[in-house]
N, C-alpha and C positions, 0 to 999 in steps of 0.2 A: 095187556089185559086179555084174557082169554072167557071163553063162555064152552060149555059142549053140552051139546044139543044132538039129538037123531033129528036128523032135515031126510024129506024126501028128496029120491033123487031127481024128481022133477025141476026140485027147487036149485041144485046146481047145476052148474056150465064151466066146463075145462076151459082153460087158463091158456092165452092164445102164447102167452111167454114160457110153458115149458119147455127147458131146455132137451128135453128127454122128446125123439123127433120119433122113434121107432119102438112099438108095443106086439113083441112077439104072441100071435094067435094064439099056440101052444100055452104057450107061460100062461095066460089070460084066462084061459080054459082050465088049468087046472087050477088058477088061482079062485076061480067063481065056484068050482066044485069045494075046496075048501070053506069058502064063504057059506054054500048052502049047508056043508055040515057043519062049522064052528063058527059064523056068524065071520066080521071084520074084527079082529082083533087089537088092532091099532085104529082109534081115528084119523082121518083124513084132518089135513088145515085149512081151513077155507076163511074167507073175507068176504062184507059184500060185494057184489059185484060195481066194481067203480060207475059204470052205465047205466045199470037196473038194480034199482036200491030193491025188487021185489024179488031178485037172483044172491044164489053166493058163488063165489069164483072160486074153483078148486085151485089152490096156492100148490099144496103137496099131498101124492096119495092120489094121482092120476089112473094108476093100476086098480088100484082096490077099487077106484067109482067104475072105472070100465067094467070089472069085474065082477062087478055088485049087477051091471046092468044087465050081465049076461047073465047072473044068477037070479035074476028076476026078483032081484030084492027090490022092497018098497023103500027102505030109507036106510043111512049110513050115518054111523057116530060119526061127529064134526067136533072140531075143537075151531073154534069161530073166532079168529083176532083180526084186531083194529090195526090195520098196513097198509102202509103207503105206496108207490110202486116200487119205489126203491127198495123196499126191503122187503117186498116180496121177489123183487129179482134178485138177490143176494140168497134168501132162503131157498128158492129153487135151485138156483145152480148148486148153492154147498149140497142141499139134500141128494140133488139126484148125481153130483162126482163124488159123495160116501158109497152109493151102491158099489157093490161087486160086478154087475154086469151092464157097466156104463158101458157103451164103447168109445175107443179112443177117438175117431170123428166128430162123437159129442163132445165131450172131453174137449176138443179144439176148440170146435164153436162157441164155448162155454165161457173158455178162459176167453176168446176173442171181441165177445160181447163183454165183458168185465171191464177189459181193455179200453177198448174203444167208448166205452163211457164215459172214460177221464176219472171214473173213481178210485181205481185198483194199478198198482205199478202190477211189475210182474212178481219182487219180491210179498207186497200185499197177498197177491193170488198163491203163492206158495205157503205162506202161512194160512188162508184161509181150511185150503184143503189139505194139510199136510204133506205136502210134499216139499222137495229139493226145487231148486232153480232151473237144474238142467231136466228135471219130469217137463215142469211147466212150458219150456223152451221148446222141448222136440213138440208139444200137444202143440201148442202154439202153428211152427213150422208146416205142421198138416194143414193148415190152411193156406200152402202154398200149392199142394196139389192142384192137377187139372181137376177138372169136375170129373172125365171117365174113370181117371186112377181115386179120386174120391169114391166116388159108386162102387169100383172094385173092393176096395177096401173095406164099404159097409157092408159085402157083399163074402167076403170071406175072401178073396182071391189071391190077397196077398198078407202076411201080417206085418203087424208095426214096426219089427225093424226095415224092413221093405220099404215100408210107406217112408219112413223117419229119410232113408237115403236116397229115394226117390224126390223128396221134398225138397 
């Protein structure tokens, strides 16, 4: 069941479980300039907040509320559904490994938290997001890295096949 509503942005608080760890300044900036001239075009999804029934917890659409905030908007389309954690940790991870400019470190984490839930095999997770077994395998395997060659990797220093045989 869904509801949409314009909520101020006072009235939301990002989602301590986005999988999405890094919001590039640049992108944000020009995404707020969009906003001040075409408004949000997409709603956010939001729920209330499990904590504070007087809060909503942003589920998906963490950029555009950032982005709204630097654009000094007062409020943002919401589409408001009834979620439990579980499937708001499902919806996060599938929404934010569809973008284009996941990265593959997320990517890892993502599928890793899936995992270790006990909800998701690996084949699960490859159908979730569309991919093969061996995509999911090597994202997976990055969580083998150290932490320095981690950080290098978010960092640009090396790319994924690098990472993939370093791992």
């Amino acid at each position: 069941m869904s509801q949409f509503k314009e909520l101020k942005l006072s009235e939301l608080v990002a989602s301590a479980t986005n999988p999405r760890t890094e919001f590039e300044e640049t992108s944000l900036n020009e995404l707020a300039e969009s906003i001040k001239s075409h408004g949000v075009l997409q709603p956010i999804i939001a729920r209330i907040h499990p904590d504070d029934s007087n809060k909503f917890e942003v589920v998906c659409g963490e950029r555009r509320f950032r982005a709204s905030k630097i654009a000094k908007m007062k409020t943002i389309p919401v589409s408001i559904r009834e979620l439990n954690d579980d499937e708001v940790f499902e919806i996060q991870i599938i929404e934010n490994l569809e973008r284009k400019d996941v990265h593959p470190m997320d990517e890892a984490v993502a599928f890793k938290r899936m995992l270790d839930s006990g909800k998701y095999t690996m084949e699960d997770i490859a159908a979730k997001v569309a991919k093969n077994l061996t995509f999911v395998a090597q994202r997976l395997k990055l969580n083998d890295l150290i932490p320095e060659l981690k950080e290098d990797l978010l960092k640009g220093e090396f790319g994924i096949g690098h990472a993939i045989l370093l791992s």
